[in-house]
C-alpha angles and dihedrals in degrees: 000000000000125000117228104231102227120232104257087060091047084055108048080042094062083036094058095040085039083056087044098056091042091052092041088052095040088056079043086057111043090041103056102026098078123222123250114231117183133180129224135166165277098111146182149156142228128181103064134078088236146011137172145177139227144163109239124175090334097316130106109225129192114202115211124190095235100229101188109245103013136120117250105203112201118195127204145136118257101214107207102202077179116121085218127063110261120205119211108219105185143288104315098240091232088085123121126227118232115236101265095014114067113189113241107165146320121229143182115254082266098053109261125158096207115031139170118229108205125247101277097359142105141218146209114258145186126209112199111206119175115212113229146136112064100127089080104044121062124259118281089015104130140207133213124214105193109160141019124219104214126176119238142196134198125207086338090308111118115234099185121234129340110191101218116202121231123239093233128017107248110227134192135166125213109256128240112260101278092061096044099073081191105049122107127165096269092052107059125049123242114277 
């Protein structure tokens, strides 16, 4: 014989398979939609002896003196125009080094190493870039860093990798020998 279910039961049942798809589409959501990182000033930089910037055919530069060995510290604000918290986990290791700047982290103003930037929000941050490399590129060659891929998370959900553009292109030239401890002639190429 068959019991009949009585209605508050039928009820709580669709309310808990109701809370189940929302929850099911929410997680959807927040894991395949990727997050939008973008990057402001102010700016500024430590680590080297000089920089300067300058407007050149629509792009802002910075212009570091490359010093071998030593930690370049960029400083800018992420902007998130995103209406959820995004937490910034670390550099994706996918990226790519440019040729005299090599990516070693990205931090929050107070030096940690995972950080959430608000809802439409922004934070200070700091991109760590290590100069190296001279010793294989001729002096007064240069190199660019321009972005920064960088792996998120919403709400503890991971959301892959989001490549922030940086508000100036970040610019150094190889130094001549005296100022590439390395280099020999066999190393760099004539230039």
């Amino acid at each position: 014989m068959l019991r009949e279910r009585s209605p508050l039961r039928r009820t709580l049942v669709a309310l808990g398979v109701a809370v189940v798809l929302v929850v099911g589409a929410g997680y959807t959501a927040v894991r395949t939609t990727a997050p939008s990182l973008g990057a402001t000033g102010p700016t500024g930089v430590q680590g080297t002896a000089a920089s300067a910037t300058f407007s050149l055919a629509g792009r802002e530069i910075r212009q570091v003196r490359y010093h071998d060995g030593s930690t370049l510290d960029y400083r800018f604000r992420l902007t998130n125009p995103d209406g959820l918290p995004i937490t910034v986990t670390g550099i994706d290791p996918r990226q790519r080094s440019a040729r005299l700047f090599g990516y070693a982290a990205v931090r929050s103003a107070e030096g940690q190493r995972e950080f959430t930037v608000p809802a439409n929000g922004s934070r200070e941050v700091h991109l760590l870039l290590r100069m190296s490399g001279c010793e294989s590129l001729s002096a007064r060659a240069g190199s660019f860093a321009s972005s920064v891929l960088v792996r998120t998370e919403r709400l503890g959900i991971s959301t892959g990798s989001v490549r922030v553009r940086l508000p100036e292109e970040l610019h150094t030239g190889s130094p001549r020998e005296a100022f590439c401890p390395n280099s020999t002639a066999e190393s760099r190429p004539p230039g």
